[in-house]
PLY file of the C-alpha trace (Angstrom):
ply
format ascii 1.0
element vertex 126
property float x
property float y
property float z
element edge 125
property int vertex1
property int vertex2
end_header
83.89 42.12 -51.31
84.17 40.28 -48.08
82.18 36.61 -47.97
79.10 36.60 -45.94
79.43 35.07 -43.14
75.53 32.64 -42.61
74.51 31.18 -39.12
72.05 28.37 -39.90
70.08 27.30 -37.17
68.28 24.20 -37.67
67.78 20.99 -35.46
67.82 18.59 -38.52
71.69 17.28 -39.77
69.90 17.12 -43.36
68.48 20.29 -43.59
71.79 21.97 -42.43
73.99 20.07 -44.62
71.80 20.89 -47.71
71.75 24.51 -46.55
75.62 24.14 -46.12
75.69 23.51 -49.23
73.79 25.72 -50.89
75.39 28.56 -48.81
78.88 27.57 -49.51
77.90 27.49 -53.21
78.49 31.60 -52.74
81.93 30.95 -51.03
80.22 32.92 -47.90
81.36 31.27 -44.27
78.65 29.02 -42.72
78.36 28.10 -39.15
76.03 25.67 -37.78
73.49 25.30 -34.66
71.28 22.35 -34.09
68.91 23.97 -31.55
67.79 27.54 -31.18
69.55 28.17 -27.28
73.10 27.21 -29.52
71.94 29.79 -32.38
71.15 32.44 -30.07
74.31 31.97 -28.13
76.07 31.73 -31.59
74.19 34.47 -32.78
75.82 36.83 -29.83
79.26 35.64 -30.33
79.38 35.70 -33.83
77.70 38.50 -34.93
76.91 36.93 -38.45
75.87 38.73 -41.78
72.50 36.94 -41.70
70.62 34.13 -40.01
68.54 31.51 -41.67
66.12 29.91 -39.50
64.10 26.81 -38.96
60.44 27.37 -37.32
60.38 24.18 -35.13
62.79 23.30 -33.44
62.67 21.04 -30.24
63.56 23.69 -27.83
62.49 26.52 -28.89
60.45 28.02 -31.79
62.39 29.90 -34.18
59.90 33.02 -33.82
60.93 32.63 -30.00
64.58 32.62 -31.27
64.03 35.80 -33.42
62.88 37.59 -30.82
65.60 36.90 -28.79
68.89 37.52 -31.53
66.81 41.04 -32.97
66.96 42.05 -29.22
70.56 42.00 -29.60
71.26 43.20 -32.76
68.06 44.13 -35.09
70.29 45.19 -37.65
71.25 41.50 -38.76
68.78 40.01 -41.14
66.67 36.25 -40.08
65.28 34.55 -42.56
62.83 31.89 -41.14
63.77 28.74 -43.71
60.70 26.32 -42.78
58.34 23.50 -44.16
55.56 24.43 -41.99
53.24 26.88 -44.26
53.21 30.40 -43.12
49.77 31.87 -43.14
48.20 33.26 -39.57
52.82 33.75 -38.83
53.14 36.85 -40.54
52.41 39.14 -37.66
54.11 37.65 -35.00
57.06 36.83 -36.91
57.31 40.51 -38.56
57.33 41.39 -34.67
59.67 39.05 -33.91
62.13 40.68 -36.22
61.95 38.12 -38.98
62.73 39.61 -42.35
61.65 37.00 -44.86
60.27 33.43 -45.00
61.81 30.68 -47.36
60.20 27.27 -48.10
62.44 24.28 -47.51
61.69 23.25 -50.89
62.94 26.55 -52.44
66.08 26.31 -50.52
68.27 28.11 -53.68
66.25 31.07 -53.77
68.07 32.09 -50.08
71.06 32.95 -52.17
69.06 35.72 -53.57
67.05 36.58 -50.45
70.12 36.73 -48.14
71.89 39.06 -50.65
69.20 41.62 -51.06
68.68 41.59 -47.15
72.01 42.44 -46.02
72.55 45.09 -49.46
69.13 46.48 -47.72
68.72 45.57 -44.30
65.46 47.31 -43.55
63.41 44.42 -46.23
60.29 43.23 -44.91
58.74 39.60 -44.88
58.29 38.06 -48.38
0 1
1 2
2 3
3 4
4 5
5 6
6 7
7 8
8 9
9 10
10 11
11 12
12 13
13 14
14 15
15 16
16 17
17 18
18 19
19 20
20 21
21 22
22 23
23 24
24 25
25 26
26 27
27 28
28 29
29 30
30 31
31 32
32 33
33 34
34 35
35 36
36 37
37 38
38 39
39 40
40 41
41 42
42 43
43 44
44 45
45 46
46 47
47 48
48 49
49 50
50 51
51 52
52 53
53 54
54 55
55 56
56 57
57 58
58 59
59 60
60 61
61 62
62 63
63 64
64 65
65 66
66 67
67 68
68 69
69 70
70 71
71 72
72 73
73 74
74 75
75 76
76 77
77 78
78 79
79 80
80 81
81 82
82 83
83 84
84 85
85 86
86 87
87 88
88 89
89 90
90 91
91 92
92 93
93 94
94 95
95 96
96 97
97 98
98 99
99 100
100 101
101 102
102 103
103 104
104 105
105 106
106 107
107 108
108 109
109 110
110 111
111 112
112 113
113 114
114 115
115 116
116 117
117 118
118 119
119 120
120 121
121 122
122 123
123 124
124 125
């Protein structure tokens, strides 16, 4: 089986070398955007296995971001990866195309939630 191949778009170094890390932990291909106009552009060129997120980001909200990359390609899974807690997001980010929600501070449990979105990309929010 083929490495997965991640696009993490996140505006904080930290976060993305942690998630780097974590992600690379699987041997799966990791490539990076620091603000969510990169990641979308990214997004189109790269056509990655999955997307993991961050909510606020300086340019644009990831929500906003979702919108844009399941416009292009639904079929690739986002996971929104934030600190921010998610209650009142779950409607518009299930409309933005968002397929699950990670806490920052459960950053290892992405492994799992990345692999059962792309086996089954048609998951829901989690």
């Amino acid at each position: 089986m083929k490495p997965l191949n991640i696009l993490i778009v996140d505006d904080s170094q930290t976060a993305r070398r942690m998630l780097r890390a974590v992600l690379w932990s699987q041997q799966w291909k990791v490539s990076e955007a620091e603000d969510a106009r990169t990641g979308i552009r990214k997004f189109e060129e790269l056509k990655p296995d999955a997307v993991v997120m961050d909510l606020a980001m300086p340019d644009m909200d990831g929500v906003q971001a979702a919108r844009h990359m399941s416009a292009v390609d639904p079929s690739i899974p986002i996971v929104l990866f934030t600190i921010i807690p998610f209650s009142g997001l779950e409607r518009p980010a299930r409309d933005a195309g968002i397929s699950a929600v990670v806490p920052k501070n459960e950053a290892w449990s992405l492994i799992g939630q990345i692999d059962n979105l792309v086996q089954r990309p048609h998951a829901t929010i989690s």
